[in-house]
C-alpha positions as CSV (number, residue, x, y, z in Angstrom):
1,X,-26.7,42.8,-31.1
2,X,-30.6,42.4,-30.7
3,X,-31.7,40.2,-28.1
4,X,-33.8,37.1,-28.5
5,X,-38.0,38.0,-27.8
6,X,-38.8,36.4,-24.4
7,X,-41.7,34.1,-24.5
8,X,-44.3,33.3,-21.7
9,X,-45.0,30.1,-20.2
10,X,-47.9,29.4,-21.5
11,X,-49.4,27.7,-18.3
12,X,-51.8,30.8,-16.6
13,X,-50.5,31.7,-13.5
14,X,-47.1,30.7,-14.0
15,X,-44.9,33.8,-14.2
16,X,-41.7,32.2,-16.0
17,X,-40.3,34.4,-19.4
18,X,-37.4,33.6,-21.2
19,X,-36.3,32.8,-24.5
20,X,-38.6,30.3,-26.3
21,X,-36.3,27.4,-25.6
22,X,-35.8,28.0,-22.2
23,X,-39.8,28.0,-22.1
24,X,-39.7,24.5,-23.9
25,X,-37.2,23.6,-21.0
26,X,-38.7,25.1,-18.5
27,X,-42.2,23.1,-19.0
28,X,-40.4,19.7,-19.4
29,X,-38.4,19.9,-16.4
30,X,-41.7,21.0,-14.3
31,X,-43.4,17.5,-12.9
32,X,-47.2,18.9,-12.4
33,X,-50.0,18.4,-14.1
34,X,-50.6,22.0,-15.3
35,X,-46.9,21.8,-17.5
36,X,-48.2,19.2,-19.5
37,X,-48.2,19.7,-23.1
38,X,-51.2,18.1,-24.0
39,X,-53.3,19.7,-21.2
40,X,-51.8,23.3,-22.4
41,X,-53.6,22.2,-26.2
42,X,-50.3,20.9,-27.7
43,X,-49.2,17.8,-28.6
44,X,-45.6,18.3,-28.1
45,X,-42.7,20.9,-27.9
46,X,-42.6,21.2,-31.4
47,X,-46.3,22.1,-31.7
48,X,-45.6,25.2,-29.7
49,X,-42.5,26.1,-30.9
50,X,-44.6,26.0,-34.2
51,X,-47.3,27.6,-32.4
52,X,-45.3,30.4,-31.0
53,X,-43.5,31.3,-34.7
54,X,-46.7,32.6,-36.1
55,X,-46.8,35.9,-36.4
56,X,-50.5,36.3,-35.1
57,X,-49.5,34.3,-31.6
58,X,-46.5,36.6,-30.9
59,X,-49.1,39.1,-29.0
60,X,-50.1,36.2,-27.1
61,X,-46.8,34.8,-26.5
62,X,-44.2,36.9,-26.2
63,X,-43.4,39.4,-24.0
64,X,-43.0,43.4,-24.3
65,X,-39.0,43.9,-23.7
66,X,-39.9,46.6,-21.1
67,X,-42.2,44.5,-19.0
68,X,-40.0,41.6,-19.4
């Protein structure tokens, strides 16, 4: 069984990993003005889910299995 990559908020400073819907969930149920999609350069959830699915933004997004 391989395990789903584990994404990174994509807020700086905020720590949170998980699995790239968990992410999306994790940013709408946050209430501050830094988990706001369009502040973070998206226009919605699908955008960076989009975002996140290209292969050249998986460095940028994702995170190594053994640091995770």
């Amino acid at each position: 069984m391989t395990s789903s990559p584990r994404t990174k908020c994509p807020v700086d400073g905020c720590a949170y990993t998980g699995t790239l819907d968990s992410v999306i969930g994790h940013v709408h149920g946050k209430h501050d003005d830094a988990h706001d999609w369009e502040r973070l350069g998206f226009d919605d959830a699908t955008a960076f889910r989009d975002r996140v699915s290209e292969p050249e933004a998986n460095a940028e997004l994702e995170v190594n299995a053994e640091s995770g």
